[in-house]
N, CA, C and O of each residue as an XYZ file, in Angstrom:
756
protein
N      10.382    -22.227      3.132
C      11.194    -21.465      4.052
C      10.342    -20.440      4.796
O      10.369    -20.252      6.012
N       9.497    -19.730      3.804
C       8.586    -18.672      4.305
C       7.707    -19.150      5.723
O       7.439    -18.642      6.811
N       7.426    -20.483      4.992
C       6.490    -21.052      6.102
C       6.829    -21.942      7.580
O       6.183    -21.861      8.625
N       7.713    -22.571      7.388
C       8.580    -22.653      8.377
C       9.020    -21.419      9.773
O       9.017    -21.639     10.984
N       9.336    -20.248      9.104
C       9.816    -19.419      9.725
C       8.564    -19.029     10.684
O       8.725    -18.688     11.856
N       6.876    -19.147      9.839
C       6.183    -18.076     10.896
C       6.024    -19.417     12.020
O       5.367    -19.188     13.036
N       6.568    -20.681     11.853
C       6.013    -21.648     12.631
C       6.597    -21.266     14.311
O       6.116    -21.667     15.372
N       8.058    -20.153     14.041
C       8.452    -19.789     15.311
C       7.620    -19.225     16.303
O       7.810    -19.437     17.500
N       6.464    -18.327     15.750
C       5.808    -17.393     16.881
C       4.546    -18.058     17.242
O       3.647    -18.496     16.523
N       4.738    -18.023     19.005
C       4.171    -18.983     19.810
C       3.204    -17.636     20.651
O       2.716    -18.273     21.585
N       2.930    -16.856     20.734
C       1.952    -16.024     21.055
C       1.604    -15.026     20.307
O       2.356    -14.597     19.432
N       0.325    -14.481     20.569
C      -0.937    -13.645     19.611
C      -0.464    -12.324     19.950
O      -0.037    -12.350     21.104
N      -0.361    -11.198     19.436
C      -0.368     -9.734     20.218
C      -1.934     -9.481     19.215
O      -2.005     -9.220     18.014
N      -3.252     -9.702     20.380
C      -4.407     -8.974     20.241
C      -4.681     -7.773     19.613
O      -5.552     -7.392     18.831
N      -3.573     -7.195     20.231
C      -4.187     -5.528     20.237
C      -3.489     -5.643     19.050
O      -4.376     -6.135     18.353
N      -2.460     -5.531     18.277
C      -2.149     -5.219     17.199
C      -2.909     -5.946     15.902
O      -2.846     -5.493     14.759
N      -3.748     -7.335     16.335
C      -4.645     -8.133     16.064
C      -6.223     -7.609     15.433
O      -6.910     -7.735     14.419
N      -6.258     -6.905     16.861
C      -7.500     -6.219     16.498
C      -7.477     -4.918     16.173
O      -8.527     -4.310     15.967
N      -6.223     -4.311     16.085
C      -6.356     -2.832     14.880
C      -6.023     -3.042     14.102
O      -6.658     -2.209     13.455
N      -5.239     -3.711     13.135
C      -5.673     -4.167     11.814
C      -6.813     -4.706     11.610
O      -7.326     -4.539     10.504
N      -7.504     -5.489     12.617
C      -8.870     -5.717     11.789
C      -9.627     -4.145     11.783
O     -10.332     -3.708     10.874
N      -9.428     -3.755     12.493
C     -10.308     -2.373     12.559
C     -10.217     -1.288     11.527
O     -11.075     -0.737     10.837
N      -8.636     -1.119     11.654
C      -8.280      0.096     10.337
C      -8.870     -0.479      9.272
O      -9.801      0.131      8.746
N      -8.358     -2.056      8.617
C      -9.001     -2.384      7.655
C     -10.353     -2.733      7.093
O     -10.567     -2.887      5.891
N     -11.392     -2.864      8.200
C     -12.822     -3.550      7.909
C     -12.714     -4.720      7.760
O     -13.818     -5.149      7.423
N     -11.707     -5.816      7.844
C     -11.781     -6.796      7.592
C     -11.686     -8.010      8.524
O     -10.623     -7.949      9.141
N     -12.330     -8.973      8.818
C     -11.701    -10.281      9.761
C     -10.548    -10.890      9.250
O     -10.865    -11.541      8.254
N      -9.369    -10.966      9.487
C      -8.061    -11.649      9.205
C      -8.654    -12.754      9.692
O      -8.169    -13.670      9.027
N      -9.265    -13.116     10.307
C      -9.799    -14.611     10.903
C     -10.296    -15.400      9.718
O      -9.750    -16.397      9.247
N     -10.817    -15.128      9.521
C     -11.649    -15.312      8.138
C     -11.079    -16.261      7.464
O     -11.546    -17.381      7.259
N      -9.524    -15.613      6.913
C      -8.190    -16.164      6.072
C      -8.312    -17.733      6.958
O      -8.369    -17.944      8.170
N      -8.324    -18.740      5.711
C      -7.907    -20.129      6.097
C      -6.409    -20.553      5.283
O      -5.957    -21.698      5.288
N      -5.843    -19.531      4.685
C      -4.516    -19.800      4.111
C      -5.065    -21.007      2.958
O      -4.520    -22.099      2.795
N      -6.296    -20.498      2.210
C      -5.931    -21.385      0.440
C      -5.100    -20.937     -0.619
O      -4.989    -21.442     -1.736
N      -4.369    -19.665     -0.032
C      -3.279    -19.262     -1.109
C      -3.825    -18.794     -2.622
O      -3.117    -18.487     -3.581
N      -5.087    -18.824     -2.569
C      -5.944    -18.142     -4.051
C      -5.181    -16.636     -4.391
O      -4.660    -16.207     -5.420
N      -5.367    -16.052     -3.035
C      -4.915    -14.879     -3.250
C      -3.573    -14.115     -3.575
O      -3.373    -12.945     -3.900
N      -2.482    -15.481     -3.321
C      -0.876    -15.441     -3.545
C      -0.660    -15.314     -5.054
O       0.024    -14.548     -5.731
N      -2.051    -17.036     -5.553
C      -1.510    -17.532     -6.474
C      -1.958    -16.514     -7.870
O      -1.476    -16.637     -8.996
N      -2.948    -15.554     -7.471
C      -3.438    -14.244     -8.535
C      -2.666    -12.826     -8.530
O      -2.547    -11.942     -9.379
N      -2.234    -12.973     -7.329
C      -1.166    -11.417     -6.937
C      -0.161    -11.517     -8.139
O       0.627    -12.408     -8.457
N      -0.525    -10.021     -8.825
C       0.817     -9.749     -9.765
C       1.979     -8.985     -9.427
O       2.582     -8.240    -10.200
N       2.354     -9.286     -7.828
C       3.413     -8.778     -7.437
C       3.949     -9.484     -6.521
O       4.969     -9.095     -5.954
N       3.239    -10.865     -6.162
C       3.906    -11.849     -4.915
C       4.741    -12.473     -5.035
O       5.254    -12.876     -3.991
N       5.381    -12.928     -6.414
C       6.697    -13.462     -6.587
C       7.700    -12.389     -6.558
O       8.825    -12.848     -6.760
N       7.678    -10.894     -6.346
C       8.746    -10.119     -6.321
C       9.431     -9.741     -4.934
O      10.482     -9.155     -4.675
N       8.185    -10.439     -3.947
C       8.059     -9.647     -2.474
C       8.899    -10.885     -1.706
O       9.298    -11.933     -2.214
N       9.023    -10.477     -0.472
C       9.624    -10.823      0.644
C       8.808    -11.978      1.232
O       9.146    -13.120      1.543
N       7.734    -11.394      1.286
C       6.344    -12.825      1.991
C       5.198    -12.387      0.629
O       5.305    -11.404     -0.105
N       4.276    -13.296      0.597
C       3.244    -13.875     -0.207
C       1.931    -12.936      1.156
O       1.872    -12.660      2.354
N       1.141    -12.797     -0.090
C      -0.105    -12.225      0.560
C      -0.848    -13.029      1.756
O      -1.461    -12.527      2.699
N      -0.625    -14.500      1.461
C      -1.585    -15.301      2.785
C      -0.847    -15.336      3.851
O      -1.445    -15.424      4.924
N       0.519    -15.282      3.858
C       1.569    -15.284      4.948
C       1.292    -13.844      5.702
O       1.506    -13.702      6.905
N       0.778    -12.765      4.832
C       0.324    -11.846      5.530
C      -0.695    -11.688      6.294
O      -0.859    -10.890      7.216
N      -1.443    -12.558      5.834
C      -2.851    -12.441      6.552
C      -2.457    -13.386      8.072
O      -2.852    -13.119      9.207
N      -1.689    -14.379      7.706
C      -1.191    -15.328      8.573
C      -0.762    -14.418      9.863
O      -1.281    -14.275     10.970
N       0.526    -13.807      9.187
C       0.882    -12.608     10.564
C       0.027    -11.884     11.155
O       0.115    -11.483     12.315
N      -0.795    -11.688     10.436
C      -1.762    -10.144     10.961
C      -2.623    -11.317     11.455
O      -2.650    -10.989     12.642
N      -3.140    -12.124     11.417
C      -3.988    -13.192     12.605
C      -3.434    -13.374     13.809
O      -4.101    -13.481     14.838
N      -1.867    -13.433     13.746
C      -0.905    -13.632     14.834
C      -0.862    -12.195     15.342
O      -0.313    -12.169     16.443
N      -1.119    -11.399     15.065
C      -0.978     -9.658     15.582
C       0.703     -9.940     15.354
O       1.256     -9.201     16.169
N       1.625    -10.615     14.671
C       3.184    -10.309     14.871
C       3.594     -9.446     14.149
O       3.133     -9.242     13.026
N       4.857     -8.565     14.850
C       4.632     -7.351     14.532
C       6.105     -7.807     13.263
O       6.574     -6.843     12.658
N       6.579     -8.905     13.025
C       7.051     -8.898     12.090
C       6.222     -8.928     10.509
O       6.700     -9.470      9.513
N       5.116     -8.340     10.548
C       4.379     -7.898      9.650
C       4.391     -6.413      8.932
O       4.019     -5.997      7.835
N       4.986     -5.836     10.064
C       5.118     -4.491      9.896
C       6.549     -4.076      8.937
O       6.872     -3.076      8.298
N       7.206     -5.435      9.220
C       8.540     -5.119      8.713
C       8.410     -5.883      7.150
O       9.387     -6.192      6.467
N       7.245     -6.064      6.838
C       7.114     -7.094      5.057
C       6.966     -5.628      3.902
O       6.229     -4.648      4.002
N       7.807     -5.920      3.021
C       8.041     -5.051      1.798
C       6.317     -5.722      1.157
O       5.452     -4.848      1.112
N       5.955     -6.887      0.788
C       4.896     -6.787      0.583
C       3.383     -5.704      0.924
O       2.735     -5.123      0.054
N       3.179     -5.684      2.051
C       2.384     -4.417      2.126
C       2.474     -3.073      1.684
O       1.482     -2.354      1.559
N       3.977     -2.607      1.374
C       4.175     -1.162      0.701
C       3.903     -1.295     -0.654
O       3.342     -0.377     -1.252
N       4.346     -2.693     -1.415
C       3.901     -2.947     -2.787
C       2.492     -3.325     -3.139
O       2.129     -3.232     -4.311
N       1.960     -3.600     -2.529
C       0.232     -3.924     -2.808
C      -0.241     -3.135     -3.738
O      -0.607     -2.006     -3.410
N      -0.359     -3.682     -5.467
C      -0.893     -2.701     -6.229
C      -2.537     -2.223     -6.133
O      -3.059     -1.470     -6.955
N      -3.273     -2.851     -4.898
C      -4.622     -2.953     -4.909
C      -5.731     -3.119     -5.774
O      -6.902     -2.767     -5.633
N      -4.933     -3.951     -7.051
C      -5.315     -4.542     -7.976
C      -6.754     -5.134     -7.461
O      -7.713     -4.610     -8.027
N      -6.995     -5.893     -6.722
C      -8.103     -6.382     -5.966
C      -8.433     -8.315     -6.387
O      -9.259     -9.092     -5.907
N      -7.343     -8.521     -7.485
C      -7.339     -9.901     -7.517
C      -7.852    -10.959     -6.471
O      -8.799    -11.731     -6.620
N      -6.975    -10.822     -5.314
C      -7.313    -11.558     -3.905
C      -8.398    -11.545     -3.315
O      -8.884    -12.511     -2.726
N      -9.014    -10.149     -3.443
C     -10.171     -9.808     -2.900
C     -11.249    -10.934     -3.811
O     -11.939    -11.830     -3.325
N     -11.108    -10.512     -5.375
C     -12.300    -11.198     -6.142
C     -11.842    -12.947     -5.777
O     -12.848    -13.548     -5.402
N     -10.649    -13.807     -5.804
C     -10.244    -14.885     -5.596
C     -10.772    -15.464     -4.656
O     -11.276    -16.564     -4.882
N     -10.828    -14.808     -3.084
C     -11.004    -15.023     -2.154
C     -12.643    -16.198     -1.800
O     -13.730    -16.037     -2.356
N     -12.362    -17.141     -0.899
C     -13.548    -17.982     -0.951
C     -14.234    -17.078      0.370
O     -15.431    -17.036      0.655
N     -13.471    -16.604      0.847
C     -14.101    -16.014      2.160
C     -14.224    -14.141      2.658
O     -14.290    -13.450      3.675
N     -14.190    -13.970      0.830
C     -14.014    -12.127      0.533
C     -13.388    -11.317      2.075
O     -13.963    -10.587      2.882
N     -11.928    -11.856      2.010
C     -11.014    -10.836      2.702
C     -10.140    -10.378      1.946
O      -9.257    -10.999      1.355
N     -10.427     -8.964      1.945
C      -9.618     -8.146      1.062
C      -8.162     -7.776      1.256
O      -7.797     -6.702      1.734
N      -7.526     -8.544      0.933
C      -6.014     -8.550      1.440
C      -4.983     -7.159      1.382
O      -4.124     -6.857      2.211
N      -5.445     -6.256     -0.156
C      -5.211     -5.039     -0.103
C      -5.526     -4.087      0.989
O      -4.780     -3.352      1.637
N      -7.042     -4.310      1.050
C      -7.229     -3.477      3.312
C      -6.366     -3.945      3.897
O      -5.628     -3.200      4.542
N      -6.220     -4.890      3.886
C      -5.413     -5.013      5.442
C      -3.738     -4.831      5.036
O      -2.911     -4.235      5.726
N      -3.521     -5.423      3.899
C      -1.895     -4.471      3.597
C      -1.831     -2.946      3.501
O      -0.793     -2.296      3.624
N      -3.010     -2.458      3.276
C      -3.208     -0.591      3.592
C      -2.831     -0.435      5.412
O      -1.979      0.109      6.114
N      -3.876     -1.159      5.559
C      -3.751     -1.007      7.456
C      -2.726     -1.477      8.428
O      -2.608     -1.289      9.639
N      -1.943     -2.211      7.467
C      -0.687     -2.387      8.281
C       0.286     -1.600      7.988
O       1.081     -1.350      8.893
N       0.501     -0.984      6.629
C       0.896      0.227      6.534
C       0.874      1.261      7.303
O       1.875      1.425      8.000
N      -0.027      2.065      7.393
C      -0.874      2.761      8.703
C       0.604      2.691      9.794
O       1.643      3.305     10.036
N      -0.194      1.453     10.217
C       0.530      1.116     11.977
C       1.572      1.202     11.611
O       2.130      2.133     12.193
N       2.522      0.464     10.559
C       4.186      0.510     10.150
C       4.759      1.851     10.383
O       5.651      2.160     11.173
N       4.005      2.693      9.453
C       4.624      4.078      9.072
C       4.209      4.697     10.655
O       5.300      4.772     11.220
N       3.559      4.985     11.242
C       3.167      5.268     12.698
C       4.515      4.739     13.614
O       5.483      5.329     14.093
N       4.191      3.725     13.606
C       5.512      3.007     14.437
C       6.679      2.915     13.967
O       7.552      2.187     14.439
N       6.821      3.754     12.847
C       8.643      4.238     12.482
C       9.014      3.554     11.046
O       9.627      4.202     10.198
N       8.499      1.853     10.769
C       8.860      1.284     10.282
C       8.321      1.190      8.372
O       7.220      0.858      7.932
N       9.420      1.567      7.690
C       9.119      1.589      6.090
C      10.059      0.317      5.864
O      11.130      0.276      6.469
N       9.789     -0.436      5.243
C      10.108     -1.360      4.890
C      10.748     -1.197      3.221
O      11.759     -1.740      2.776
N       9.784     -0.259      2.493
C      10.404     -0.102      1.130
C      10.140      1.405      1.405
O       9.034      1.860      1.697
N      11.306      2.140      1.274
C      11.479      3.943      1.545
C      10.839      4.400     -0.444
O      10.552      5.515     -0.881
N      10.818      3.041     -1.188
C      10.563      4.016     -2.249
C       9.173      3.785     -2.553
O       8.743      4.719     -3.230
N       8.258      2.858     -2.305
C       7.227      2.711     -2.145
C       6.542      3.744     -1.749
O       5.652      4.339     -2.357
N       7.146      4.022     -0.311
C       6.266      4.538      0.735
C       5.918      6.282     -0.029
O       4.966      7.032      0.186
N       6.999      6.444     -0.856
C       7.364      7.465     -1.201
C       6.305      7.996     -2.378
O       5.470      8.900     -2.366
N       6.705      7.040     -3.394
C       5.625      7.018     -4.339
C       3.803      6.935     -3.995
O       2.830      7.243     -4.683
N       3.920      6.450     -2.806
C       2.464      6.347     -2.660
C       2.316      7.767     -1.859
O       1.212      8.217     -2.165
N       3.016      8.695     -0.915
C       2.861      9.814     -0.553
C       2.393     10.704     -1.515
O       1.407     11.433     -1.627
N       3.660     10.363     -2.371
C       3.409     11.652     -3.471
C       2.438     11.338     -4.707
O       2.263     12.264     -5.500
N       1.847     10.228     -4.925
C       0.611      9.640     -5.441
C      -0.529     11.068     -4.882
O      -0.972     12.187     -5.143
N      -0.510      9.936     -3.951
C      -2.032     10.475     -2.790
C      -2.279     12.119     -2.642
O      -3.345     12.699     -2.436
N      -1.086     12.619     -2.797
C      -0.896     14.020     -2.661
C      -1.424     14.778     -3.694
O      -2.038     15.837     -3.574
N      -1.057     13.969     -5.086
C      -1.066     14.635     -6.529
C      -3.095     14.726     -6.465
O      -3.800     15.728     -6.583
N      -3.497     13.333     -6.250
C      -4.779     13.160     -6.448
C      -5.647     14.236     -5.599
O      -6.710     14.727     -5.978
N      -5.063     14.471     -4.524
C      -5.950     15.061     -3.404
C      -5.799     16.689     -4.035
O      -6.755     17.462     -4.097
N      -4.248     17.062     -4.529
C      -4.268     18.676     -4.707
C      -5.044     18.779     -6.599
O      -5.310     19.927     -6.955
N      -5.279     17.883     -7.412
C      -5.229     18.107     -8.230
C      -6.747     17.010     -8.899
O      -7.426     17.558     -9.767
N      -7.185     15.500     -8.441
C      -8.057     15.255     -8.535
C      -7.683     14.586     -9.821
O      -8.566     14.069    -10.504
N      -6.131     14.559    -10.283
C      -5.588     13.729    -10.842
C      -4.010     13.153    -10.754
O      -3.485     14.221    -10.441
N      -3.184     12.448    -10.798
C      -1.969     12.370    -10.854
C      -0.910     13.574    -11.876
O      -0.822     13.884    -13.064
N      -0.505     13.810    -11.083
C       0.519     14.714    -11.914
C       1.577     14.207    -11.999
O       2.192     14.442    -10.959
N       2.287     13.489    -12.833
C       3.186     12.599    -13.705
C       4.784     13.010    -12.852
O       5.427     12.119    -12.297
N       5.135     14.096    -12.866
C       6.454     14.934    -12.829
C       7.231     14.993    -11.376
O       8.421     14.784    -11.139
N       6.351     15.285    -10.648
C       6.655     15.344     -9.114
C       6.428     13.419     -8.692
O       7.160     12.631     -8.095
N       5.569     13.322     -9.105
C       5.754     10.738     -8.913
C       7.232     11.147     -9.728
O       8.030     11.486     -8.854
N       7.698     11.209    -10.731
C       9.044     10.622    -10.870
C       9.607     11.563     -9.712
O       9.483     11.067     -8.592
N      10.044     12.490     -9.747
C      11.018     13.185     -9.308
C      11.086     12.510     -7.196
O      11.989     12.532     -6.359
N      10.137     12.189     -7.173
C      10.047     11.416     -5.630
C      10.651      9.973     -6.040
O      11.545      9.398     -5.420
N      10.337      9.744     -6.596
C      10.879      8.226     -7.096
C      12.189      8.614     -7.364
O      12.875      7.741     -6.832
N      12.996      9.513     -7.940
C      14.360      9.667     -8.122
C      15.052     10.091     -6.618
O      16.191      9.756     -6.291
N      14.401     10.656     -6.025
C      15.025     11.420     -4.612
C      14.905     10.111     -3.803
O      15.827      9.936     -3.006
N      14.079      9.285     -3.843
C      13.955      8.052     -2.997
C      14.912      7.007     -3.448
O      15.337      6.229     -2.594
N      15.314      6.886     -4.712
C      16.094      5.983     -4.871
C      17.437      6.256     -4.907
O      18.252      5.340     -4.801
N      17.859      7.696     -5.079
C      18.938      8.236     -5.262
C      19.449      8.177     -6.790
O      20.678      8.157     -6.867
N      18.872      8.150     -7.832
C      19.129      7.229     -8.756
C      18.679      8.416     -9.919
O      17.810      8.210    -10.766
N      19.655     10.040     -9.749
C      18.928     11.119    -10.369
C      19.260     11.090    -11.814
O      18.553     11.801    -12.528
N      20.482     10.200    -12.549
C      20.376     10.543    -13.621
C      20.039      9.705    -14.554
O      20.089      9.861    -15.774
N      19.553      8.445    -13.695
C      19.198      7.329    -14.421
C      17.227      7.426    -15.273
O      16.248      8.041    -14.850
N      17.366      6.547    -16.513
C      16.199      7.385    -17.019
C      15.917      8.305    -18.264
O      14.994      8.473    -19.061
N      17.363      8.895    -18.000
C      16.923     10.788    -18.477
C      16.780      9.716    -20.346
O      15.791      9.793    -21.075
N      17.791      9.026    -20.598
C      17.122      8.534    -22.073
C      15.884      8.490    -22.258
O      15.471      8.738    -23.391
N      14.933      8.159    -21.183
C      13.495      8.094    -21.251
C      12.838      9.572    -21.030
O      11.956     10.169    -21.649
N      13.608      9.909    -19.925
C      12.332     10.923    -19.435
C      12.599     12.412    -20.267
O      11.581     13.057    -20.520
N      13.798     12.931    -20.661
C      14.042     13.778    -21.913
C      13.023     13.895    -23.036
O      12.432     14.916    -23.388
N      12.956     13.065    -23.374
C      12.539     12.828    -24.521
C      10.518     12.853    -24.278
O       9.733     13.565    -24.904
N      10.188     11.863    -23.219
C       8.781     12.378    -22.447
C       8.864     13.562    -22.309
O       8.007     14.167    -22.953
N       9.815     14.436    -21.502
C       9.289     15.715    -21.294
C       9.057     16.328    -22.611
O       7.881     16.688    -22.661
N       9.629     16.572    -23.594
C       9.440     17.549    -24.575
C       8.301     17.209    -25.351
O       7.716     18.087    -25.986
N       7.945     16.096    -25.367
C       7.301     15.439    -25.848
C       5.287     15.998    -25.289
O       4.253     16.023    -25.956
N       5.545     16.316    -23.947
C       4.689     16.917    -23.036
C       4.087     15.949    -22.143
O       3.098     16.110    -21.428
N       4.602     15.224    -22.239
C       4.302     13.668    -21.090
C       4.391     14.008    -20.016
O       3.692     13.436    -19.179
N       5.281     15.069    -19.614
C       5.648     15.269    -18.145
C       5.501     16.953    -17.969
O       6.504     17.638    -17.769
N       4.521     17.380    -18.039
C       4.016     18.779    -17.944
C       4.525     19.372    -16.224
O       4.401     18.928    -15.082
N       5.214     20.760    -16.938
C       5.627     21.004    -15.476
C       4.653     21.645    -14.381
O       4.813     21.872    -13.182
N       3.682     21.831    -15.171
C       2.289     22.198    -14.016
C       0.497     20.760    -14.825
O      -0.111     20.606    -15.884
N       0.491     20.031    -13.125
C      -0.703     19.225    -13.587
C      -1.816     19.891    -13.930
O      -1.871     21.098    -13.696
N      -2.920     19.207    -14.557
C      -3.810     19.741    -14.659
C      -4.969     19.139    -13.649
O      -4.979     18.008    -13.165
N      -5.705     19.933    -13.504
C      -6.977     19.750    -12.020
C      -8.318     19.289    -12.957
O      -8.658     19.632    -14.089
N      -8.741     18.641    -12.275
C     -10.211     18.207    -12.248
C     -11.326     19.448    -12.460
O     -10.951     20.541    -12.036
N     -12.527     19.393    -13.012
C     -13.134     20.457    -13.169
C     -13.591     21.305    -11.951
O     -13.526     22.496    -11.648
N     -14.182     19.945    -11.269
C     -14.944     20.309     -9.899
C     -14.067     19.823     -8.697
O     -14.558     19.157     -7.786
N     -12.837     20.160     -8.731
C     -11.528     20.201     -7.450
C     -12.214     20.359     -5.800
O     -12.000     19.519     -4.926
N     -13.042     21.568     -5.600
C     -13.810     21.660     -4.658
C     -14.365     20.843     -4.084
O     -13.913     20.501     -2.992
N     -15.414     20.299     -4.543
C     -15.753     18.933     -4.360
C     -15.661     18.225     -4.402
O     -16.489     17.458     -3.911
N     -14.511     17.776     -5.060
C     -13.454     16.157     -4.447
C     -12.885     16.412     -3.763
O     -12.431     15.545     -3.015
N     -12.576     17.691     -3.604
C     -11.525     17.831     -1.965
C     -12.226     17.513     -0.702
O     -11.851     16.974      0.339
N     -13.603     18.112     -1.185
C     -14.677     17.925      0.035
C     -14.454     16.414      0.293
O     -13.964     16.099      1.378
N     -14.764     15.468     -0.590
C     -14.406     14.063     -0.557
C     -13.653     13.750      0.326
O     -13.852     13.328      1.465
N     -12.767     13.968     -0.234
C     -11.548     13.453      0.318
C     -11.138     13.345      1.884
O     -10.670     12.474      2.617
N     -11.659     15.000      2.035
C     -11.436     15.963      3.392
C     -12.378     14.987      4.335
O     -12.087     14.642      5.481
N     -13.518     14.632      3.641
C     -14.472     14.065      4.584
C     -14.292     12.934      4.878
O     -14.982     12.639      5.854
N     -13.336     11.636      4.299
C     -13.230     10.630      4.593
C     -12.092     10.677      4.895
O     -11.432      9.643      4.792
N     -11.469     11.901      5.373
C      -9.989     12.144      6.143
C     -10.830     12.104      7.991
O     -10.549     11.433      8.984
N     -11.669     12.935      7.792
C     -12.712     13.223      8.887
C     -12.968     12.294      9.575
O     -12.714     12.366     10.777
N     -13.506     11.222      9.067
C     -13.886     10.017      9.299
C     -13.289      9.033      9.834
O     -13.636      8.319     10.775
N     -12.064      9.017      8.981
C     -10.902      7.874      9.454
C     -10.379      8.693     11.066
O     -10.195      7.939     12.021
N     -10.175     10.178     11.261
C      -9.976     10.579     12.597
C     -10.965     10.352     13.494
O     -10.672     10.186     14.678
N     -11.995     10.321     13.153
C     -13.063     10.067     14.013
C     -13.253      8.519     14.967
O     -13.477      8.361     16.167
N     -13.045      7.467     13.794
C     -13.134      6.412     14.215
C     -11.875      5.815     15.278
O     -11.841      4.744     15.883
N     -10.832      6.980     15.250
C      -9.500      6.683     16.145
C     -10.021      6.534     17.172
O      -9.351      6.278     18.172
């Protein structure tokens, strides 16, 4: 069915073509669709499209790529990447279509998108995940505030879910990190 459907789109959009290859570092060209990378993904039977169907779209520049719950779930496990006969890293380019999605309005999974905000956030202010604020985004995203508490009660007291994270020794200088390959990615815009 999956495959059938992309058989509808009869022209390329380039430009959206060639900024995913760009954001990501990667040639989508590359992709000959052997499905290695579907058949190792430990999250492609849960998704909407399969990882090569992605690469498929993003060769097509179609912007019904932007609208696949697959790219917000990409655990960047890197399976596909190591699978791959022609090392295209399928996680880049589901990062980089992300990018353009969230830019151009479109979240496809609001709780994904969510969890990975408040991920990225924890790491950058703290240089580790702070456990407490990932659930509590995950509850505000799903709406779903009292579901859990059998679990997470019992974590908190427990000290699983500390109400202040703890930081990295040298915070400074992973921020520098961070800051600098924030730098970078603006630069190359």
């Amino acid at each position: 069915m999956v495959l059938g459907a992309t058989a509808r789109f009869k022209s390329i959009d380039v430009d959206l073509k060639k900024e995913i290859d760009r954001l990501s570092g990667q040639k989508v060209d590359m992709c000959y669709l052997c499905g290695k990378c579907t058949a190792g993904c430990p999250v492609a039977p849960y998704q909407d499209i399969p990882p090569h169907i992605v690469l498929r779209l993003a060769q097509w520049g179609s912007s019904k790529v932007l609208e696949s719950k697959m790219i917000w779930n990409c655990v960047a496990c890197a399976t596909c990447y190591t699978r791959c006969p022609n090392d295209v890293d399928v996680a880049k380019v589901c990062e980089a279509i992300t990018q353009i999605a969230k830019r151009e309005g479109i979240v496809a999974d609001p709780v994904a998108s969510a969890l990975r905000e408040k991920f990225v956030e924890s790491v950058k202010n703290n240089g580790r995940v702070h456990e407490l604020p990932l659930a509590m985004a995950m509850k505000v995203a799903t709406k779903d505030y009292l579901g859990d508490l059998d679990v997470g009660i019992p974590m908190f007291f427990q000290g699983k879910f500390p109400l202040f994270g703890h930081q990295i020794k040298d915070l400074n200088n992973f921020q520098k990190l961070f800051n600098s390959k924030k730098a970078k990615k603006e630069g190359d815009k």
